[in-house]
Structures are given as structure tokens and as C-alpha cells.
Backbone as CSV, one residue per row, in Angstrom:
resi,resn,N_x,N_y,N_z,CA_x,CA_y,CA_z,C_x,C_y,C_z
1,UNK,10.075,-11.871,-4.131,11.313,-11.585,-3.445,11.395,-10.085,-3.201
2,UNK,11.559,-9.669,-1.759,11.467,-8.221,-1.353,13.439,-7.720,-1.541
3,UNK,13.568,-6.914,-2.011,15.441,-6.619,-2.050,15.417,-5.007,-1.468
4,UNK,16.302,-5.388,-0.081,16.465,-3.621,0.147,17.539,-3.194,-0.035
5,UNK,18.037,-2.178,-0.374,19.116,-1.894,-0.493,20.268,-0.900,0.765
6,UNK,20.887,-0.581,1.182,21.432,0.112,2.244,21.544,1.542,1.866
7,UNK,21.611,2.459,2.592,22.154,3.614,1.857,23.344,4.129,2.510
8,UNK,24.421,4.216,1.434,26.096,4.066,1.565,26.407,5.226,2.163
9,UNK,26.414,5.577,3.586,26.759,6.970,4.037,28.145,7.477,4.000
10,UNK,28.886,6.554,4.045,30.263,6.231,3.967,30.331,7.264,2.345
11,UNK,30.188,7.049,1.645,30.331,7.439,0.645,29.861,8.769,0.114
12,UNK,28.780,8.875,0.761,28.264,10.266,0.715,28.499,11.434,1.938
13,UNK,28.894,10.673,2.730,30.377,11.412,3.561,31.714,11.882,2.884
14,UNK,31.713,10.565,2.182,33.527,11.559,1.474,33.135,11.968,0.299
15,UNK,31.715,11.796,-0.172,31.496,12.827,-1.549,31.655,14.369,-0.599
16,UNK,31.112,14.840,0.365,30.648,16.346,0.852,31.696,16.398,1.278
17,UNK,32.728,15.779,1.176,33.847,16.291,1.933,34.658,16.752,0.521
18,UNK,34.518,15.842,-0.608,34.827,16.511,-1.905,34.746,18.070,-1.887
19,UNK,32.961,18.213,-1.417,32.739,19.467,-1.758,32.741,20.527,-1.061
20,UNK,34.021,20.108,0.153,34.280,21.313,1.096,33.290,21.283,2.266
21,UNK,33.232,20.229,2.578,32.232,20.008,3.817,33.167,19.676,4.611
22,UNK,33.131,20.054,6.028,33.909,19.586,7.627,33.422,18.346,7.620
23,UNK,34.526,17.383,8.056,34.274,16.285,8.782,33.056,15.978,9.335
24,UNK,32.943,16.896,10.135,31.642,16.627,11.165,30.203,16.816,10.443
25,UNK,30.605,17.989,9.468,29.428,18.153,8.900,29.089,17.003,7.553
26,UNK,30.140,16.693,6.996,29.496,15.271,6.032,28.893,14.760,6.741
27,UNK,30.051,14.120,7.717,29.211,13.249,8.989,27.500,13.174,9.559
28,UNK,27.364,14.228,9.977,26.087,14.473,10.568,25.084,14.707,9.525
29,UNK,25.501,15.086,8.119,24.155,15.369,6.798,24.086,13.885,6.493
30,UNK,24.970,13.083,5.918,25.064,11.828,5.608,24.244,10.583,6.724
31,UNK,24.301,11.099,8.290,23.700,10.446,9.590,22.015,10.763,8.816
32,UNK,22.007,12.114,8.945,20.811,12.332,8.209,20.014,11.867,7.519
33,UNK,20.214,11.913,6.261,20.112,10.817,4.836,20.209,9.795,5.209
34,UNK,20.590,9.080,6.085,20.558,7.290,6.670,19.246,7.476,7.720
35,UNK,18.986,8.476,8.354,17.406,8.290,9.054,16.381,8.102,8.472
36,UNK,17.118,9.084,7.554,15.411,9.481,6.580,15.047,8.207,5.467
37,UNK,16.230,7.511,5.406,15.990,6.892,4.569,15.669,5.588,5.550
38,UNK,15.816,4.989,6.537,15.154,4.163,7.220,14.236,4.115,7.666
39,UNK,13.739,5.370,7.815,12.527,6.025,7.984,11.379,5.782,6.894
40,UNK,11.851,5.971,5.484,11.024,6.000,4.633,10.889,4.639,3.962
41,UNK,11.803,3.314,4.635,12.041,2.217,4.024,10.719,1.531,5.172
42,UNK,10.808,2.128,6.421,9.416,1.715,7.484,8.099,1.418,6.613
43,UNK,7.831,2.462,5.857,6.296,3.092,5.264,5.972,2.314,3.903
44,UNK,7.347,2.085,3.635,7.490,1.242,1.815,6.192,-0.328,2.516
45,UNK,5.311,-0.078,1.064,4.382,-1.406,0.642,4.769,-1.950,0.084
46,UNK,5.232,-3.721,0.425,5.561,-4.413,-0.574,4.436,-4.981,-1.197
47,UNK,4.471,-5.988,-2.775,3.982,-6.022,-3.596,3.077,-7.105,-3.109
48,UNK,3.460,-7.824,-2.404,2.885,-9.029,-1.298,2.140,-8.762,-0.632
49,UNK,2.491,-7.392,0.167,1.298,-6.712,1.253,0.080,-6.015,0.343
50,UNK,0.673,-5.665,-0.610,-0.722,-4.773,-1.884,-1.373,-5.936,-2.119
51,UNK,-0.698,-6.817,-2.963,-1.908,-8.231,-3.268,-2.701,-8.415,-2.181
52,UNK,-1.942,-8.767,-1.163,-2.957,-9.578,0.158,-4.353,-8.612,-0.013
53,UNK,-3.775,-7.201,0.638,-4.562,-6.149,0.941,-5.879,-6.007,-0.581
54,UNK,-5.595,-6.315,-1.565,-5.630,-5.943,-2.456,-6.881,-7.064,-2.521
55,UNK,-6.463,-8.746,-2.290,-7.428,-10.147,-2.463,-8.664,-9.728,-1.699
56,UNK,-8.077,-9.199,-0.015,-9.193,-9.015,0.486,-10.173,-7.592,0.195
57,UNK,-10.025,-6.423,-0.085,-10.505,-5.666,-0.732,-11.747,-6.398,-1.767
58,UNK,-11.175,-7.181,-2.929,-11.969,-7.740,-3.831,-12.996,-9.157,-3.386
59,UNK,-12.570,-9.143,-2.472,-13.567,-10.636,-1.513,-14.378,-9.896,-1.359
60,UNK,-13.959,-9.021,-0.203,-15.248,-7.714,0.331,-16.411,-7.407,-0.642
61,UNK,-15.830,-7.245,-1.901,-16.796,-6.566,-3.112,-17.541,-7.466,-3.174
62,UNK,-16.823,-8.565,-3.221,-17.503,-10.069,-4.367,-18.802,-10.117,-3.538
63,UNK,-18.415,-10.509,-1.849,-19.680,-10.570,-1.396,-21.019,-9.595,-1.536
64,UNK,-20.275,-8.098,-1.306,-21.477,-7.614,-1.026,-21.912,-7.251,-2.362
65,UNK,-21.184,-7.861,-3.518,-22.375,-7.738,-4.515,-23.195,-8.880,-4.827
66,UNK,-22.906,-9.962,-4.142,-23.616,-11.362,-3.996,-24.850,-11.013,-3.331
67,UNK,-24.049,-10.257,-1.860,-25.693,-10.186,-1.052,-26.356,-8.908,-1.982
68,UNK,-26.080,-7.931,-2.518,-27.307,-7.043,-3.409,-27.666,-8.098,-4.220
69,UNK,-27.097,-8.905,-4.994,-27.649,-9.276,-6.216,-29.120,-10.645,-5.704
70,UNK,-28.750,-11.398,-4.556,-29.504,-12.101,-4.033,-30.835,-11.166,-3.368
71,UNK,-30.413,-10.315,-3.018,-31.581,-9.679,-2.576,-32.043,-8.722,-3.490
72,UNK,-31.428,-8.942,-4.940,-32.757,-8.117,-6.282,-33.142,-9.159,-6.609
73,UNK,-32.982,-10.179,-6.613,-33.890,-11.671,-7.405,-35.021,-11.944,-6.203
74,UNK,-34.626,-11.538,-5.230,-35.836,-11.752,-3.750,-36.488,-10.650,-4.143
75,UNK,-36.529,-9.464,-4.412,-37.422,-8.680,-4.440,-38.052,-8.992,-6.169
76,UNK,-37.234,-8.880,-7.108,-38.008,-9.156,-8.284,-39.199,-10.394,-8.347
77,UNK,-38.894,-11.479,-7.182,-39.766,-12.680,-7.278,-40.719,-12.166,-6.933
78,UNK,-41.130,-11.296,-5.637,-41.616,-10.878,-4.899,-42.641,-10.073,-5.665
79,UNK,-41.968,-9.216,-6.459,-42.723,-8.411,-7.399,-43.730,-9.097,-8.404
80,UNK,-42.474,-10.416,-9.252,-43.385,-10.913,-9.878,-44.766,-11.959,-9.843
81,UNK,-44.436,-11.953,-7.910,-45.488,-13.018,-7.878,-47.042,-11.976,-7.608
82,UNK,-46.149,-10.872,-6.766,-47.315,-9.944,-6.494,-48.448,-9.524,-7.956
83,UNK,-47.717,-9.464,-8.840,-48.545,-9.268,-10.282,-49.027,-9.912,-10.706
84,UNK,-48.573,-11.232,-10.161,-49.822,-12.477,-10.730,-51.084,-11.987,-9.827
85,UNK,-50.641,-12.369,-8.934,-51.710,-12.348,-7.752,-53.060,-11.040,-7.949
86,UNK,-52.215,-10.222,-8.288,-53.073,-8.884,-8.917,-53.853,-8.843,-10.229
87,UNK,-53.523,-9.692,-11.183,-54.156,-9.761,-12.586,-54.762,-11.078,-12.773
């Protein structure tokens, strides 16, 4: 379950106005802080997208250590038949 949360501009508008901020200017810092923060909610990885990303990453491995490992038993045969053949 993904949970986003909003960010309360409303509120952090009449906090800066607490602290001697103009109207306009809570207003427009608080507009602010609501971009940036939708902005930075764009880029957020959920835990769903890491696994996925994450399964296939480890598939990737699995194989290509399947295909090295198949192709050291092809060369070790290779080797060991060559040494018969030689002695």
C-alpha cells in the first residue's frame, strides 16, 4: 500500500503570517513549498517499483552466471578430455 500525504499550505500560510509575513508573501513561500514538494513526490521510488526493478536486476545476474558457469564446465570438459587424449 503506497500512502501520500498532502502538504498543508493553508497552514503554513497562517504559521508565516504568525511570524510577520504579508499575506502575499506566506502566500507565495507556502505556493512554493507545495511545488517543491510535488515535485519531489514525482521522483519518490516506491517499494513495489524497487522490488520489480530489483527481481529483474537479480534474473539478469542469475542468468549470466548460468551462462559463465555452463561455459566453465564446457571448457573444463574440453580440457579434461584434451589430457586424456595427450597422456
Amino acid at each position: 500500500m503506497h500512502m501520500t500525504t498532502a502538504t498543508d499550505t493553508l497552514q503554513i500560510a497562517k504559521h508565516l503570517k504568525t511570524l510577520n509575513f504579508t499575506d502575499q508573501q506566506a502566500e507565495g513561500l507556502a505556493e512554493v513549498v507545495r511545488r517543491l514538494d510535488a515535485a519531489n513526490r514525482e521522483e519518490l521510488v516506491t517499494k513495489e517499483f524497487f522490488r520489480a526493478e530489483l527481481r529483474g536486476e537479480l534474473r539478469q545476474l542469475e542468468n549470466r552466471l548460468i551462462i559463465w558457469m555452463v561455459g566453465l564446465v564446457i571448457a573444463l570438459g574440453g580440457l579434461l578430455i584434451a589430457t586424456r587424449l595427450i597422456a
